[in-house]
The first five atom37 places (N, CA, C, CB, O) and aatype in JSON, in Angstrom:
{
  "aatype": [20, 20, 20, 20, 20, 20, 20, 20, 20, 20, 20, 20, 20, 20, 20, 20, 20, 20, 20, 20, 20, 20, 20, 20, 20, 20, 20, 20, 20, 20, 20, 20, 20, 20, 20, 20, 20, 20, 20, 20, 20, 20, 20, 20, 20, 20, 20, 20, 20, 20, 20, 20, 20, 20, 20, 20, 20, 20, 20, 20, 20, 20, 20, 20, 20, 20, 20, 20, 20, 20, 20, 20, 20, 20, 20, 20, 20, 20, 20, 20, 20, 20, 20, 20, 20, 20],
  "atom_mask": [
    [1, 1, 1, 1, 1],
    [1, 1, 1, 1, 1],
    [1, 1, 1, 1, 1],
    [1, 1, 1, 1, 1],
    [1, 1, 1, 1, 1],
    [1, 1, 1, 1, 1],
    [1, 1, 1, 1, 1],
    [1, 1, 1, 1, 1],
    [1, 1, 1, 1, 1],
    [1, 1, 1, 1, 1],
    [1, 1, 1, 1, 1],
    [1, 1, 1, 1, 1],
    [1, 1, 1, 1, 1],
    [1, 1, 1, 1, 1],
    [1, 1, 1, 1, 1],
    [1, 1, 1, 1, 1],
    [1, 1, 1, 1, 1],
    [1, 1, 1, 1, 1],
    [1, 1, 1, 1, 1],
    [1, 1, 1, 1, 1],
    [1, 1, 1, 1, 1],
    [1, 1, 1, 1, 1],
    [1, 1, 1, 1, 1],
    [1, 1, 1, 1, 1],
    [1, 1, 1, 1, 1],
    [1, 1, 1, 1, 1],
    [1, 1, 1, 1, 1],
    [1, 1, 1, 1, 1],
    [1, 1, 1, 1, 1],
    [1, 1, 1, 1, 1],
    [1, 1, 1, 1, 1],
    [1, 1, 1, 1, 1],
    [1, 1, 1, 1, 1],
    [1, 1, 1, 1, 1],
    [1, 1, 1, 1, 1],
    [1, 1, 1, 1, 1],
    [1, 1, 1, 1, 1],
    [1, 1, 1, 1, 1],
    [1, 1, 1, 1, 1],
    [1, 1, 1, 1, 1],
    [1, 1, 1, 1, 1],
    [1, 1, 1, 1, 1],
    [1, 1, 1, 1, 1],
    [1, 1, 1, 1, 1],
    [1, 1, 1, 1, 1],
    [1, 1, 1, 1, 1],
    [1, 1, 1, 1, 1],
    [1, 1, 1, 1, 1],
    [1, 1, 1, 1, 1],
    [1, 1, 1, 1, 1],
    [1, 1, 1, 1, 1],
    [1, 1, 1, 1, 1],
    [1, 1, 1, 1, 1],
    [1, 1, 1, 1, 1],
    [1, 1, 1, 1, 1],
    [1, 1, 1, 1, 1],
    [1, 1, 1, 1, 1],
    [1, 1, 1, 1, 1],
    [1, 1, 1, 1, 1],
    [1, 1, 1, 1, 1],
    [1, 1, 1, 1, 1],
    [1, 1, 1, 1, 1],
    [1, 1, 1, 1, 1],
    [1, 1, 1, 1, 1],
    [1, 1, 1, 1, 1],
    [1, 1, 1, 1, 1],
    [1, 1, 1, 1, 1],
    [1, 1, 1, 1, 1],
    [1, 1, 1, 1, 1],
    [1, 1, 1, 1, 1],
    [1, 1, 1, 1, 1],
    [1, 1, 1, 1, 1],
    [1, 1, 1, 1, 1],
    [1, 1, 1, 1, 1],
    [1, 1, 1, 1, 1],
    [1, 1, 1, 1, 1],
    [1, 1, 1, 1, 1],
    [1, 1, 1, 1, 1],
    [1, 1, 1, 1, 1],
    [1, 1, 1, 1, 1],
    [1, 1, 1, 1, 1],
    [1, 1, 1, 1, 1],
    [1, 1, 1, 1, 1],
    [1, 1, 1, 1, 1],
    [1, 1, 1, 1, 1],
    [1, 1, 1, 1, 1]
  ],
  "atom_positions": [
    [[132.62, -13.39, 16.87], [132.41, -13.33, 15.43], [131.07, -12.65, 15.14], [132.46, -14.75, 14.81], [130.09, -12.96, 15.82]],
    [[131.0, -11.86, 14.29], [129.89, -11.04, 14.23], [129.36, -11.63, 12.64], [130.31, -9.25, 14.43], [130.12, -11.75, 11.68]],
    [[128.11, -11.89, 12.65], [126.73, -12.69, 11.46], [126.49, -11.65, 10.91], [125.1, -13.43, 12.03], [126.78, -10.67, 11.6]],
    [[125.95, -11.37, 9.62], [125.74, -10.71, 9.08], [124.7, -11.66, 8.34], [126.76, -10.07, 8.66], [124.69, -12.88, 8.15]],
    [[123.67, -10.45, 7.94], [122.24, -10.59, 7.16], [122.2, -10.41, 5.94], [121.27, -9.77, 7.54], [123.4, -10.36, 5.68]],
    [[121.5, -10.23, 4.66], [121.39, -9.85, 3.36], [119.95, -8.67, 3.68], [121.15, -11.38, 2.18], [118.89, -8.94, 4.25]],
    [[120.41, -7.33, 3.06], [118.93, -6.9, 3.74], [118.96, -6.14, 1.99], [118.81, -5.57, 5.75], [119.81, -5.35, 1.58]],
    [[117.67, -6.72, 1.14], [117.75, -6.08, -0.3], [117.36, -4.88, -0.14], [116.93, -6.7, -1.41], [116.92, -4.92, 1.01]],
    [[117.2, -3.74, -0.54], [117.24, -2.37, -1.11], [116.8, -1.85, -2.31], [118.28, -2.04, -1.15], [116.98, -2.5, -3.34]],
    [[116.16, -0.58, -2.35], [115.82, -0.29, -3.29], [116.91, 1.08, -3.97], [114.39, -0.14, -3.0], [117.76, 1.57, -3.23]],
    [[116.81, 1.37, -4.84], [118.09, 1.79, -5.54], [117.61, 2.73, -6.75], [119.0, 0.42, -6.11], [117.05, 2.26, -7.75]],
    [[117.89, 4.19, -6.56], [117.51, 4.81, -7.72], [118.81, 5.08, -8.18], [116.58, 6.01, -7.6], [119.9, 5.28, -7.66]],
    [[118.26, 5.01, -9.54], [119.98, 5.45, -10.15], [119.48, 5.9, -12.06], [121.56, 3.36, -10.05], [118.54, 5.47, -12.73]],
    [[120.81, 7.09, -12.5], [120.35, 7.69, -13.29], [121.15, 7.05, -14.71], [120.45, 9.13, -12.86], [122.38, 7.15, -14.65]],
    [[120.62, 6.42, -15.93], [121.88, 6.4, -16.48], [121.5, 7.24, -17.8], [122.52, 4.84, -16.69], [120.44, 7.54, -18.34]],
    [[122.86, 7.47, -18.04], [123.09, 8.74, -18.75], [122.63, 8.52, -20.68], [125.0, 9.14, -18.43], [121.59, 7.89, -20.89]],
    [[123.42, 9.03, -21.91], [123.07, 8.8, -22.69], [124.28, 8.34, -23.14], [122.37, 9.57, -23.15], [124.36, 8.03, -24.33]],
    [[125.49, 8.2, -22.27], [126.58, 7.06, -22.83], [126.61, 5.8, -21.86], [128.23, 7.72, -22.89], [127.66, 5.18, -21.71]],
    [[125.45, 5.45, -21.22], [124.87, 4.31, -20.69], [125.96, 3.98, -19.54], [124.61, 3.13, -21.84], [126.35, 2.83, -19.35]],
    [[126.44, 5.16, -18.75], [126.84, 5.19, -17.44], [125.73, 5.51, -16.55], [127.9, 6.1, -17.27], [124.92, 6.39, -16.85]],
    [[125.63, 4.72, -15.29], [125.1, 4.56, -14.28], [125.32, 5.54, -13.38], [125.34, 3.52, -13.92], [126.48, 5.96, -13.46]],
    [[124.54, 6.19, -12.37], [124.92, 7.24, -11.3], [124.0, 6.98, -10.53], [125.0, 8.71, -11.61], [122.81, 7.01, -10.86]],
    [[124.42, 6.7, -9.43], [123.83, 6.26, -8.35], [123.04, 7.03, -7.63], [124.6, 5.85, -7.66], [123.68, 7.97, -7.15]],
    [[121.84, 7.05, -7.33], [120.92, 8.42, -6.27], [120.89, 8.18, -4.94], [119.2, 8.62, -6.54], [121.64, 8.74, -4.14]],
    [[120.08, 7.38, -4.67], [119.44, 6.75, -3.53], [119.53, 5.63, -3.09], [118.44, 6.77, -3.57], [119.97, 4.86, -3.94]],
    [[119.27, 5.09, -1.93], [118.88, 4.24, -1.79], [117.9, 3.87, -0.67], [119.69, 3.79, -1.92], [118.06, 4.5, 0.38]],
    [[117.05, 3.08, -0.69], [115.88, 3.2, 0.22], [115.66, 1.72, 1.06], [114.49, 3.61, -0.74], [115.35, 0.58, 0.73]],
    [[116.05, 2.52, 2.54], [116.35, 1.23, 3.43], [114.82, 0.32, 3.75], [117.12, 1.82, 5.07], [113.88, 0.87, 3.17]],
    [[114.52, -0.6, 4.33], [113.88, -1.43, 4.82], [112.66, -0.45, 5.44], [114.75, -2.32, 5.72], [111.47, -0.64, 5.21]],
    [[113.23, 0.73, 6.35], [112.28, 1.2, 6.92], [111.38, 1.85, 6.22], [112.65, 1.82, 7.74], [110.24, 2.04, 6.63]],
    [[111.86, 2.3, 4.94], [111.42, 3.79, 4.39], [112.06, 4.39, 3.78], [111.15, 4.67, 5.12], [111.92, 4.65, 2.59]],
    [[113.27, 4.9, 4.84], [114.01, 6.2, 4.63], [114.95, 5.81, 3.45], [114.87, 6.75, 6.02], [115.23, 4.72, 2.95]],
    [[115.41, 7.3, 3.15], [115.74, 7.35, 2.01], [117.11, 7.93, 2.15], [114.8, 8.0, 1.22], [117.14, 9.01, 2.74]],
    [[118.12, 7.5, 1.79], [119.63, 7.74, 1.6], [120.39, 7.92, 0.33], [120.25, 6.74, 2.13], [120.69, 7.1, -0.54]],
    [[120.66, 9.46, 0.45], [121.31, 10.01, -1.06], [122.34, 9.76, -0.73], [121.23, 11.5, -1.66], [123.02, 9.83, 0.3]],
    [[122.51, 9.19, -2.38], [124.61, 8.93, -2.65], [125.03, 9.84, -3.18], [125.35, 7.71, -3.69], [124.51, 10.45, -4.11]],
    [[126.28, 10.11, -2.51], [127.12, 11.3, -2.93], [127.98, 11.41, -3.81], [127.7, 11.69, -2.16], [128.37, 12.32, -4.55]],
    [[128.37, 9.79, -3.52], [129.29, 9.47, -4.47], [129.4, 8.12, -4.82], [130.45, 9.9, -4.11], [128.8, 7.26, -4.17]],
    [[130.01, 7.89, -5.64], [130.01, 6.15, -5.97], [132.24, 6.06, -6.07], [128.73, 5.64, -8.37], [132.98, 6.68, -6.83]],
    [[132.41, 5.57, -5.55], [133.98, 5.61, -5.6], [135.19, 4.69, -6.64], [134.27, 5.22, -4.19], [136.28, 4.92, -7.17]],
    [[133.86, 3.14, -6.5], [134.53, 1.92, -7.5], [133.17, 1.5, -7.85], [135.64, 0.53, -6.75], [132.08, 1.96, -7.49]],
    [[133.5, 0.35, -8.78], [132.4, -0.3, -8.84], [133.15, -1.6, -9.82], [131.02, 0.69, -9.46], [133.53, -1.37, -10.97]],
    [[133.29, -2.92, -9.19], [133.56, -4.12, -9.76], [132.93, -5.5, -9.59], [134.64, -4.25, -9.53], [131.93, -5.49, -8.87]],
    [[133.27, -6.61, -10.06], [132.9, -7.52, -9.73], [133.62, -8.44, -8.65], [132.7, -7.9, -10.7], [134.77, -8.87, -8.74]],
    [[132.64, -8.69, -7.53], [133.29, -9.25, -6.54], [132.05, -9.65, -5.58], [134.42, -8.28, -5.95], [130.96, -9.1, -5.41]],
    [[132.68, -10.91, -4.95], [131.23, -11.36, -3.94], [131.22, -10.74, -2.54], [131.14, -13.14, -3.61], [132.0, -10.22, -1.74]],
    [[130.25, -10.99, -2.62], [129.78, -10.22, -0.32], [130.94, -10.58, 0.43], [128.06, -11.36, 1.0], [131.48, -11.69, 0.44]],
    [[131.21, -9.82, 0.91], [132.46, -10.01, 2.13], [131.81, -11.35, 3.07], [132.67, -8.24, 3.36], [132.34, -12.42, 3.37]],
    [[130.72, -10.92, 3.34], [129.89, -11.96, 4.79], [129.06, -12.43, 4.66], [129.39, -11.53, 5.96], [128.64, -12.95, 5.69]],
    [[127.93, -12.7, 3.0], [126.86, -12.85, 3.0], [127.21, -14.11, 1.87], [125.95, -11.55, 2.81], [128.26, -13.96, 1.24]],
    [[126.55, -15.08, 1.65], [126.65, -15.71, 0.56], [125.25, -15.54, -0.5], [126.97, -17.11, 1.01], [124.05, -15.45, -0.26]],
    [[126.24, -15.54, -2.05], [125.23, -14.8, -3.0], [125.4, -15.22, -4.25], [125.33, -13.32, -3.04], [126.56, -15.62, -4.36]],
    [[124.82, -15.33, -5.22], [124.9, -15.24, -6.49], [125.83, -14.4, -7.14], [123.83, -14.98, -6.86], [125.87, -13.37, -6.47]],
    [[126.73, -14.28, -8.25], [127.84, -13.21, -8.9], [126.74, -12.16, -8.47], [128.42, -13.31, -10.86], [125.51, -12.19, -8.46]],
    [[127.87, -11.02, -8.07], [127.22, -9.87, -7.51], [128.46, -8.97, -7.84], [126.69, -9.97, -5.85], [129.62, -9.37, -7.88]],
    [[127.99, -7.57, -8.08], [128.47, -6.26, -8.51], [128.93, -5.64, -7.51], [127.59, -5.46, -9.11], [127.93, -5.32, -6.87]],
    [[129.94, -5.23, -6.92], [130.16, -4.58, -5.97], [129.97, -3.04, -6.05], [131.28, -4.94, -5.66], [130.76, -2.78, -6.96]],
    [[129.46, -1.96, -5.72], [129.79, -0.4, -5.57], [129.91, 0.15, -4.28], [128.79, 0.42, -6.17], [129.07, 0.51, -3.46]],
    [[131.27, 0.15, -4.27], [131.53, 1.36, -3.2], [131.57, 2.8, -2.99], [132.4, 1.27, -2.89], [132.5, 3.48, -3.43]],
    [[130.54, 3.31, -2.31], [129.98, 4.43, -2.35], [129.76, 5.48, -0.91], [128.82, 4.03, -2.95], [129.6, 5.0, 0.21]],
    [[129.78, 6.49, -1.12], [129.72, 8.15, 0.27], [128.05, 7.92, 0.3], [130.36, 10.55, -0.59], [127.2, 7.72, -0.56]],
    [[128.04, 8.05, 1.81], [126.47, 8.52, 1.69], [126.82, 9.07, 3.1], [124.96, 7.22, 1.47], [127.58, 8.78, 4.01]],
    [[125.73, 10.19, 2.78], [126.09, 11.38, 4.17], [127.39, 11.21, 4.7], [125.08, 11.21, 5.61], [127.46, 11.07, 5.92]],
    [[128.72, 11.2, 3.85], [130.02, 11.39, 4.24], [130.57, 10.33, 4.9], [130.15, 12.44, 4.96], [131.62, 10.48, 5.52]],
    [[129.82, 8.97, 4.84], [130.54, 7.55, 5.2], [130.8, 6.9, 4.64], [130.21, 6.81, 5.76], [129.67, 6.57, 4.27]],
    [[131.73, 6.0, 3.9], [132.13, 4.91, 3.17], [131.28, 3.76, 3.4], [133.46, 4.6, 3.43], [131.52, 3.09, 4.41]],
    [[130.24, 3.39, 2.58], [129.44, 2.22, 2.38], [129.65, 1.23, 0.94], [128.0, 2.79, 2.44], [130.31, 1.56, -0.04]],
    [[128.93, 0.03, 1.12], [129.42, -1.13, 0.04], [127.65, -1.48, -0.21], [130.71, -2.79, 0.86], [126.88, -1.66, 0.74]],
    [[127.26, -1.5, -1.51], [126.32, -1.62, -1.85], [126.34, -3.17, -3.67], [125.96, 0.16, -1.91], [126.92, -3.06, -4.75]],
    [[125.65, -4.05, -3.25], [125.99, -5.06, -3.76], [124.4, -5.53, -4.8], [126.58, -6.05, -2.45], [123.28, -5.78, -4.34]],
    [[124.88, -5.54, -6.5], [123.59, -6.1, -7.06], [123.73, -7.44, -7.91], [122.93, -5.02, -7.96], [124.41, -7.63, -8.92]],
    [[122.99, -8.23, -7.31], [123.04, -10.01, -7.87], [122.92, -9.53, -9.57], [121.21, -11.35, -7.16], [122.18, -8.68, -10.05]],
    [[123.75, -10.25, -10.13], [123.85, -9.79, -11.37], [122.99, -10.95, -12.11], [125.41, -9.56, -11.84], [122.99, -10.86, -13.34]],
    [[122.44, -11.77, -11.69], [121.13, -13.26, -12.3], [120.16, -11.92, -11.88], [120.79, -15.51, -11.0], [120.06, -11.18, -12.86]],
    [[119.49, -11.45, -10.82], [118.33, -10.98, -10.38], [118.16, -9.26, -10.18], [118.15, -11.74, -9.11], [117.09, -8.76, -9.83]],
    [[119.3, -8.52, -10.43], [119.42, -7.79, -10.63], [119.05, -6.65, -9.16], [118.94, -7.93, -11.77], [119.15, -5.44, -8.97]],
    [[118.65, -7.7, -8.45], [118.56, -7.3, -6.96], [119.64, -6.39, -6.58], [118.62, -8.53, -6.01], [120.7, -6.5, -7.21]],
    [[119.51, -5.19, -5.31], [120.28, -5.15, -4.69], [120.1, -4.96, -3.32], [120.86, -4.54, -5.17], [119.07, -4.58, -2.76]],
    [[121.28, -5.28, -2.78], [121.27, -5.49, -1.09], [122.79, -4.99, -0.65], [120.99, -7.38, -0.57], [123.8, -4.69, -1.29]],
    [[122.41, -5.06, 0.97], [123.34, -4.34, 1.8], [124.0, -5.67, 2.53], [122.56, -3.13, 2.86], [123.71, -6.76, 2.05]],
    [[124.75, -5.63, 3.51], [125.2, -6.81, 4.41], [125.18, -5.85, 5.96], [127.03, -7.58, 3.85], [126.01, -5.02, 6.32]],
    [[124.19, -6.21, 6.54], [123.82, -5.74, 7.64], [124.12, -6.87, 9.35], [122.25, -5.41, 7.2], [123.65, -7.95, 9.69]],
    [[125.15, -5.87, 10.04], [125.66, -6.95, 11.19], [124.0, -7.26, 12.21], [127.28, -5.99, 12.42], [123.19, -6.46, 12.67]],
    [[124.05, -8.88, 12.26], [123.25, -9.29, 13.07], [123.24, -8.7, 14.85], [123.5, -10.66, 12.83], [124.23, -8.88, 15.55]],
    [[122.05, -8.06, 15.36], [122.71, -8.05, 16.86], [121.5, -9.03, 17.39], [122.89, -6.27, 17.79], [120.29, -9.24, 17.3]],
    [[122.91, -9.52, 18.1], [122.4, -10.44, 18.81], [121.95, -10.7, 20.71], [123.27, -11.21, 18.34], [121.45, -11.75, 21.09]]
  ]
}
C-alpha cells in the first residue's frame, strides 16, 4: 500500500474579467517552477489519499502529464498528494 503526503504549493493563476480562473504555475517545495498547460476539469471533490477539509479538485497538463492539483476551499490553500517513499 503506498502513503501519501499533503505537500501545499504555490499557485499562480490569472483571472480574467468574466472572473474565470486560468491556471499558470505552480511552484513546488523546492523552488522550481511548473507551467500549466492546461487545466482539463475542475470540481468539487476530496483527495483521493490525503485527508482534508472540502477541497476543489483541478485536473490539469503540465509538461504533457496528467496531474491533480487540490485547493482547501476554508483556507484557500493549495496542495498536491505526493507518494511517501519509504
Amino acid at each position: 500500500m503506498i502513503k501519501y503526503e499533503k505537500v501545499y504549493v504555490s499557485v499562480e493563476i490569472k483571472v480574467d474579467t468574466q472572473g474565470y480562473e486560468n491556471l499558470l504555475s505552480l511552484e513546488w517545495e523546492d523552488g522550481r517552477i511548473f507551467f500549466i498547460d492546461k487545466t482539463l476539469s475542475e470540481r468539487m471533490s476530496p483527495p483521493a489519499h490525503v485527508g482534508a477539509v472540502l477541497t476543489k479538485r483541478y485536473d490539469v497538463v503540465i509538461e504533457g502529464r496528467e496531474r491533480t492539483l487540490y485547493r482547501e476551499t476554508t483556507t484557500n490553500r493549495w496542495f498536491v498528494e505526493k507518494p511517501l517513499i519509504i
